[in-house]
C-alpha positions in Angstrom: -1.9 -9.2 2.8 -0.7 -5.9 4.2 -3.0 0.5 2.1 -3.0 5.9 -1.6 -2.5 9.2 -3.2 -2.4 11.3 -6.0 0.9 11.2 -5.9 1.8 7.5 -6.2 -1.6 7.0 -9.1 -3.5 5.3 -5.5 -7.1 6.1 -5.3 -8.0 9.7 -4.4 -10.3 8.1 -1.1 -7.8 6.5 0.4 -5.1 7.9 2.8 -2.0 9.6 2.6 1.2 9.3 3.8 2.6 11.7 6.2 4.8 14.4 3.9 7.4 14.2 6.7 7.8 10.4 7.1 11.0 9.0 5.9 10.5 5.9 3.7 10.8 2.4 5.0 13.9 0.5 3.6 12.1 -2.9 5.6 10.2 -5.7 4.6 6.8 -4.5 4.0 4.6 -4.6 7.4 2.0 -7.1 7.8 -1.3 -4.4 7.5 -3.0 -6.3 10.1 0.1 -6.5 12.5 -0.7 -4.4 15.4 0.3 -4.2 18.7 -0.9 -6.5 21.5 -2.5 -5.6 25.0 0.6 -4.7 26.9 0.1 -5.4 30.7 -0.8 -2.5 31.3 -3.1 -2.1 28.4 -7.0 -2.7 28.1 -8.3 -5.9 28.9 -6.8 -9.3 26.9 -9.2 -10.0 24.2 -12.0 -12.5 24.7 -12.2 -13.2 20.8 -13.1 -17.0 19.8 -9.2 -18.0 18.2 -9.5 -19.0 14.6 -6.8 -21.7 14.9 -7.7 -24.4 11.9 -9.4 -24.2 8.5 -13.0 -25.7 8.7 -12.4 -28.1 5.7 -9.0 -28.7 6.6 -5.7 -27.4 4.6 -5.9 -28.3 1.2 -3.4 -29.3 -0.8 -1.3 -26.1 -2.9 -2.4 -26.8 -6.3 1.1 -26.7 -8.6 0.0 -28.6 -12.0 -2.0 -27.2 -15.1 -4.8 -30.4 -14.7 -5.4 -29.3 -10.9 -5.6 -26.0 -11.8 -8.1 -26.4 -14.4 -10.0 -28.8 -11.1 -9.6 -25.6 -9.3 -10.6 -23.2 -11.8 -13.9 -25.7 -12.4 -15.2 -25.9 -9.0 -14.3 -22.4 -8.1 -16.9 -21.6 -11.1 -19.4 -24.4 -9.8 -19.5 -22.6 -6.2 -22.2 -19.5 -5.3 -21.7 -16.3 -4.0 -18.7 -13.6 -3.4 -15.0 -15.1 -3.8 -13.0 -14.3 -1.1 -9.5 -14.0 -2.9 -5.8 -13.3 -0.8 -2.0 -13.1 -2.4 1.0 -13.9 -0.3 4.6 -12.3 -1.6 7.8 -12.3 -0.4 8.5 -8.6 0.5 11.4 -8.2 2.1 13.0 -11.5 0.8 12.5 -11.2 -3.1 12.7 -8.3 -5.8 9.2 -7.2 -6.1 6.1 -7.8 -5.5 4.8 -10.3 -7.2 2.5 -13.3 -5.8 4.0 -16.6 -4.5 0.7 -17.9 -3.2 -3.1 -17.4 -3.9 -5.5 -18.0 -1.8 -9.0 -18.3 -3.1 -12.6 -19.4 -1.0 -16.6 -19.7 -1.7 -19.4 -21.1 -0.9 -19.7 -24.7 -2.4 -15.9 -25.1 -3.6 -14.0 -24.4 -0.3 -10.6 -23.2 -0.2 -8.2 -23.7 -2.8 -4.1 -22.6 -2.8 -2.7 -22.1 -5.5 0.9 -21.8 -6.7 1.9 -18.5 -9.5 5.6 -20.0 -9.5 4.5 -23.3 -10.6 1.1 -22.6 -12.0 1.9 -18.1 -13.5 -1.1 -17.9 -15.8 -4.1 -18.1 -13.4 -6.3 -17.1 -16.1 -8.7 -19.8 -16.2 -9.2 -19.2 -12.5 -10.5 -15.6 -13.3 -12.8 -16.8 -16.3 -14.6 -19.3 -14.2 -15.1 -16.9 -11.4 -16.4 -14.2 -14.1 -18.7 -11.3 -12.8 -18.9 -12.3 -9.5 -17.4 -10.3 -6.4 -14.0 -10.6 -5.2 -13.7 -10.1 -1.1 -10.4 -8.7 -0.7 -8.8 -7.0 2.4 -6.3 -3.9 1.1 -7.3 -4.4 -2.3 -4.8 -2.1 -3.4 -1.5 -4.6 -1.8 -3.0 -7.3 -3.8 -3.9 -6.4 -7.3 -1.7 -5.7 -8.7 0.4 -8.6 -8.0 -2.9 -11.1 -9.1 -3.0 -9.1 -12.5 0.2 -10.6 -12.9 -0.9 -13.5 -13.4 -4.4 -13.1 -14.8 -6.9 -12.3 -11.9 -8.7 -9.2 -12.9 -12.2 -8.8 -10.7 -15.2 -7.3 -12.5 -16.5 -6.1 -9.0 -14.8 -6.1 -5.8 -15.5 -5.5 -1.5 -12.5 -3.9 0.4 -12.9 -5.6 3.9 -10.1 -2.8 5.1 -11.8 0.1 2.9 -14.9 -0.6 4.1 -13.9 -0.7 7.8 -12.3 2.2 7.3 -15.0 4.2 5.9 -17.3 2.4 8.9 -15.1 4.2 11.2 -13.2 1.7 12.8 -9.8 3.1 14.3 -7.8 0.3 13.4 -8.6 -1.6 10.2 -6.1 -4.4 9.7 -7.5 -7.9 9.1 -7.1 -9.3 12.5 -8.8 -6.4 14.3 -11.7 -6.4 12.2 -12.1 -10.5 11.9 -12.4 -9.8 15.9 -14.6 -6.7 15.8 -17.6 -7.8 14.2 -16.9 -11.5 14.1 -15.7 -12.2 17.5 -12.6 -14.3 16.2 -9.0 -13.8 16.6 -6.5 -14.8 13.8 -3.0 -15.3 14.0 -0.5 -13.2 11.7 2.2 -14.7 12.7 3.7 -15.8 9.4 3.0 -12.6 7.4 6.3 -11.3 6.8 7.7 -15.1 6.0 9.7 -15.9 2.7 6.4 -17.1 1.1 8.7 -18.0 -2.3 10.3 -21.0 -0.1 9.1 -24.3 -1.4 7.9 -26.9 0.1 5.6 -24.2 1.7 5.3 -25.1 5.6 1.8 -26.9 6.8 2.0 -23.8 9.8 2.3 -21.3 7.0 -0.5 -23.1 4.7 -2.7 -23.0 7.4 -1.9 -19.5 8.4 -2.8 -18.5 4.5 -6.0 -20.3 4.4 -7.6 -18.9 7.4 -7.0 -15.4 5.7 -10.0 -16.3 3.5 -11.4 -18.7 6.0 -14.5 -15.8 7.2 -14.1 -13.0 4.7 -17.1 -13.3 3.2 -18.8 -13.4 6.5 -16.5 -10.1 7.4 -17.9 -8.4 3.9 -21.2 -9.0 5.1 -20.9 -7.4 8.7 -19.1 -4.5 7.2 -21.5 -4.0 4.4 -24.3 -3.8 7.2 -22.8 -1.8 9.4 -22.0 1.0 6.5 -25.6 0.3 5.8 -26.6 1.6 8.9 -24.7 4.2 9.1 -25.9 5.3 5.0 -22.4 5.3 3.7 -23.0 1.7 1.4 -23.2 4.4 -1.8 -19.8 6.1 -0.3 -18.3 2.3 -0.5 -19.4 1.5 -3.7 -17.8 4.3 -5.1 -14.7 3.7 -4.1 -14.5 -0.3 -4.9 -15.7 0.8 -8.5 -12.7 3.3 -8.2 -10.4 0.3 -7.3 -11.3 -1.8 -10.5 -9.0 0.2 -12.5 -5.9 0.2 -10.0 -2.7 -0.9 -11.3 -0.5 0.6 -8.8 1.6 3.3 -7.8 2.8 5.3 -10.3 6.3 5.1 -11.4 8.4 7.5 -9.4 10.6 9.8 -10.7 14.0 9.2 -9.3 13.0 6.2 -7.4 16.7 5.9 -5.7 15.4 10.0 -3.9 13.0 7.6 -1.8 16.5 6.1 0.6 15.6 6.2 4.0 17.5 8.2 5.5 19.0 10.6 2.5 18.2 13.9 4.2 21.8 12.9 5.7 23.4 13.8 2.5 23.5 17.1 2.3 25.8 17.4 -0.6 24.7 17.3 -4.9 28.5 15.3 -5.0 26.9 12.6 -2.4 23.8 12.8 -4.0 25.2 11.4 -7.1 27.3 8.9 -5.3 24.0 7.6 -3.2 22.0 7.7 -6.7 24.9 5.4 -8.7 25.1 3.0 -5.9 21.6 2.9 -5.6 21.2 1.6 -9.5 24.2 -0.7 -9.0 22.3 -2.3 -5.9 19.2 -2.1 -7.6 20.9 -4.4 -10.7 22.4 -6.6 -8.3 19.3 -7.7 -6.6 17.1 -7.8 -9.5 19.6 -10.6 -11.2 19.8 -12.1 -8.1 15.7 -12.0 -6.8 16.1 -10.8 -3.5 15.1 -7.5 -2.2 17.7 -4.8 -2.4 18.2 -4.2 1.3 19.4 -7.6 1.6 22.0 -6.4 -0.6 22.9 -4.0 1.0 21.1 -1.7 3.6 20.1 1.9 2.8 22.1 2.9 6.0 24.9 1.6 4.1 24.2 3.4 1.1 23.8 6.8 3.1 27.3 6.6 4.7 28.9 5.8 1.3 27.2 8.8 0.2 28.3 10.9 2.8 31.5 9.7 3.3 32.9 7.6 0.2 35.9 4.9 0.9 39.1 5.4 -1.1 40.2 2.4 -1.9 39.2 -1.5 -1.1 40.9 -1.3 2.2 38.9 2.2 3.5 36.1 -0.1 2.1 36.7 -3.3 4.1 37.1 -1.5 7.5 33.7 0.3 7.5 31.5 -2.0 10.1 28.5 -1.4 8.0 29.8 -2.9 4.5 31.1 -6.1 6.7 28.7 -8.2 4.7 29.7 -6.9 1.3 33.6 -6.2 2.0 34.6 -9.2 -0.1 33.2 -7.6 -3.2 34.1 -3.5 -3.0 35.1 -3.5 -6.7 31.6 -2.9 -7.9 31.1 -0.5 -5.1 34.1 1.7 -5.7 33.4 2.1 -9.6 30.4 3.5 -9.3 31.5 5.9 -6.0 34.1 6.7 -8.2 32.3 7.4 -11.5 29.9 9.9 -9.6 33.3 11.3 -8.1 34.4 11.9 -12.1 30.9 14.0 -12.8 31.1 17.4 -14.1 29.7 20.1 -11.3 26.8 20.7 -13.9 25.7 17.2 -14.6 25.3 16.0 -11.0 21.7 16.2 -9.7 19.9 18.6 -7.6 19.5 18.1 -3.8 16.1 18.0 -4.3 13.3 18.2 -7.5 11.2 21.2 -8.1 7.7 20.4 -6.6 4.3 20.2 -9.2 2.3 21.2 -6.9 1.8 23.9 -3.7 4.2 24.9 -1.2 4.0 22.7 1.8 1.3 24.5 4.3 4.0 26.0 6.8 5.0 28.3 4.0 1.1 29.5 3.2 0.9 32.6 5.4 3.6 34.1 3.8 3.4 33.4 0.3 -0.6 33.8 0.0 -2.4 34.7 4.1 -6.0 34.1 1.9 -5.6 30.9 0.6 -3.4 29.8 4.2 -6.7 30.8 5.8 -8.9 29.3 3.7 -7.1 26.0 4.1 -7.2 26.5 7.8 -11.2 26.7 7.5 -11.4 23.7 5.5 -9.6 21.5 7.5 -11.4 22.8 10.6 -14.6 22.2 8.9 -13.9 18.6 7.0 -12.2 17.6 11.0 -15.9 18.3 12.3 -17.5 16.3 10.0 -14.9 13.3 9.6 -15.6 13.3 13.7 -19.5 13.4 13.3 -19.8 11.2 10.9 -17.1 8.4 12.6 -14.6 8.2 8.8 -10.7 9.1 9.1 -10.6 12.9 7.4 -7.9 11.6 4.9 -10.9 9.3 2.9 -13.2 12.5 2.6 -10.3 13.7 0.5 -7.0 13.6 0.0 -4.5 16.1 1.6 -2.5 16.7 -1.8 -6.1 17.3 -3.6 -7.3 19.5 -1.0 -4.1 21.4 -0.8 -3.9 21.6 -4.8 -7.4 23.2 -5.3 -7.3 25.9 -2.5 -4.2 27.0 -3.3 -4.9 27.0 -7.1 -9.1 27.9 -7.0 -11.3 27.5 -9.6 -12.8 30.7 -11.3 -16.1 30.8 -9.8 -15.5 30.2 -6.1 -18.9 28.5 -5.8 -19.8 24.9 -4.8 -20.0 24.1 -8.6 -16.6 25.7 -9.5 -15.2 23.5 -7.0 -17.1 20.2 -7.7 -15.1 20.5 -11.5 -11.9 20.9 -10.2 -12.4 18.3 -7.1 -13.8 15.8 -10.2 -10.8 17.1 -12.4 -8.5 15.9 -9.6 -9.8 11.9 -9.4 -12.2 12.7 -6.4 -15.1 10.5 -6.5 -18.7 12.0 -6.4 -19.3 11.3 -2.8 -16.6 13.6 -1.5 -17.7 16.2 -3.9 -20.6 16.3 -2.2 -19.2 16.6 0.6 -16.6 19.0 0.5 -17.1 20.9 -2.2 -19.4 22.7 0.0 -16.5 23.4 2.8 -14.1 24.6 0.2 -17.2 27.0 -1.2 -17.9 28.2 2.4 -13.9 28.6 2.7 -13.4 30.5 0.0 -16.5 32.7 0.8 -15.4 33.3 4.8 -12.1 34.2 3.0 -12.7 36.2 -0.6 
């Protein structure tokens, strides 16, 4: 279990990344990995550890009759369903589930396999309207849809924390924040497509449902009291229809580290070996880094070997010298491009200017802006919710720099809806941005 924007198709309450952060060419991080109490730090935690499943670990169910066991005493238990996926990021291609965890009341925890068992199906019709309990919804469902787990209403532990105002939202920290237990996550970034799973890891998985519904409950109260429960259920309702991030254009633009190529000629070089890698590790099911790393990619890009021999002597290709031949034809068929077919150092942007550029190209809508955020900062901080969830910085920059007609809270509520934002951040800021634009005409 490991968090969206209109830019990727990721619901429009959720946050966004940093414009200036360079993607991440590692395993995917563990969402509830964060960092301990250094010595110097606050005080050690006094959390109760979680160290051992209350029924025990069961068995991973990995046959069509146990699944169908599964499926009929998952449907015989009451209440919510807390529901987890383990992948393999970092190890495999994709993202797709190796384990799923599943737990309620009356039917106890229950592993189940995807490689052995793929259609999970049955699991999903005997669980039918009642609530998944997830924890960064968005990590996980797409991978269950995979194989037939589609909820008909969901709880985002991590959503919900985050709209509750907690500062740090992974699973851990909140398990220990309003439950008063610690969990481990150690195993999160395993190789969860090894088989025989380890009894360590199994035990690590099923303690990731072990108190979820317990957490949902203690987050659900606490938004309660603080009268954001209708903010919540907006944006699980949003979250039944995710499928994940849209496709990107240009995927291969995302290489961590490209702003080192500086060239269109590199460019194509890094974007050729880029579908070459990406070919190779899909065939083989690993993840591409493993492949080869996008450092390695980068300095091929920037400065392309010869010949096999320039290619064996480069210390970062030592794992791949035995095999340049691959390599070189596709350096040398981006080499062989005509000046006007090679691709553009970077794609023409759909939307606004980044805010820098503002004062010069429009000083009213750079000041407007400037109100907005001051104004949605004050109330994010009175009303304890990260500023990013009462909208999205791509929305927010979209409709002030483009305005609606009628500069009014109503003109703005259409094109805030028109851009994906749920009615509870309408309400919200489509005040501010009416007040903005009248400070600022």
């Amino acid at each position: 279990m490991s968090d969206p924007t209109l830019d990727v198709g990721l619901p429009s309450g959720s946050a966004e990344p940093d414009e200036s952060a360079e993607p991440d060419e590692s395993a995917e991080p563990d969402e509830a990995a964060e960092p301990d109490n250094g010595p110097d730090g606050p005080p050690l935690s006094t959390a109760t550890p979680l160290l051992f499943p209350a029924d025990g670990v069961p068995d991973v169910v990995a046959d069509e009759r146990r699944l169908m066991a599964a499926a009929e005493a998952i449907g015989a238990g009451t209440g919510p369903v807390a529901i987890d996926a383990e992948r393999a990021s970092g190890h495999r291609y994709g993202q797709r589930a190796y384990l799923v965890q599943l737990r309620r009341a009356g039917s106890g925890t229950w592993l189940l396999d995807p490689a052995a068992c793929p259609d999970l199906s049955p699991v999903a019709r005997a669980i039918g309207d009642a609530e998944w309990v997830l924890h960064a919804a968005t990590q996980d469902l797409p991978c269950l849809a995979e194989v037939g787990l589609r909820p008909k209403r969901l709880f985002d532990t991590e959503l919900g924390a985050r709209l509750a105002g907690l500062p740090r939202v992974g699973l851990g920290t909140a398990v220990e924040h309003y439950l008063g237990l610690s969990l481990a996550k150690e195993h999160s970034a395993v190789d969860w497509s090894r088989r025989p799973l380890p009894e360590p890891w199994l035990r690590y998985a099923a303690l990731d449902v072990e108190v979820l519904v317990q957490l949902r409950d203690a987050v659900e109260a606490d938004l309660a009291d603080q009268g954001k429960i209708d903010w919540a259920t907006e944006e699980f309702d949003a979250l039944l229809q995710f499928t994940g991030p849209a496709p990107r254009i240009d995927p291969w633009r995302r290489t961590s580290g490209m702003h080192r190529v500086r060239r269109r000629r590199g460019i194509a070089v890094l974007r050729e070996l880029w579908f070459v890698r990406d070919r190779i590790a899909q065939r083989r099911d690993v993840s591409p880094g493993r492949v080869l790393s996008d450092a390695a990619l980068v300095g091929l890009a920037v400065d392309p070997p010869k010949d096999a021999a320039a290619f064996a002597i480069r210390r970062e290709l030592r794992g791949i010298s035995r095999g340049p031949r691959v390599w070189l034809e596709a350096i040398d068929k981006a080499l062989a491009l005509p000046e006007e077919a090679l691709p553009p150092l970077t794609l023409p942007s759909s939307g606004p200017p980044p805010p820098r550029l503002w004062a010069d190209r429009d000083p009213v809508a750079a000041a407007r802006l400037a109100y907005a955020r001051d104004a949605m900062a004050a109330y994010a901080t009175e009303r304890a919710v990260p500023v990013e969830n009462l909208l999205t910085p791509d929305l927010l920059r979209r409709v002030l720099w483009t305005p609606p007609d009628d500069l009014d809270a109503a003109g703005f509520a259409g094109a805030l809806r028109a851009g994906g934002a749920r009615e509870w951040q309408v309400h919200v800021v489509g005040p501010i941005l009416a007040a903005a634009a009248h400070e600022h005409p």
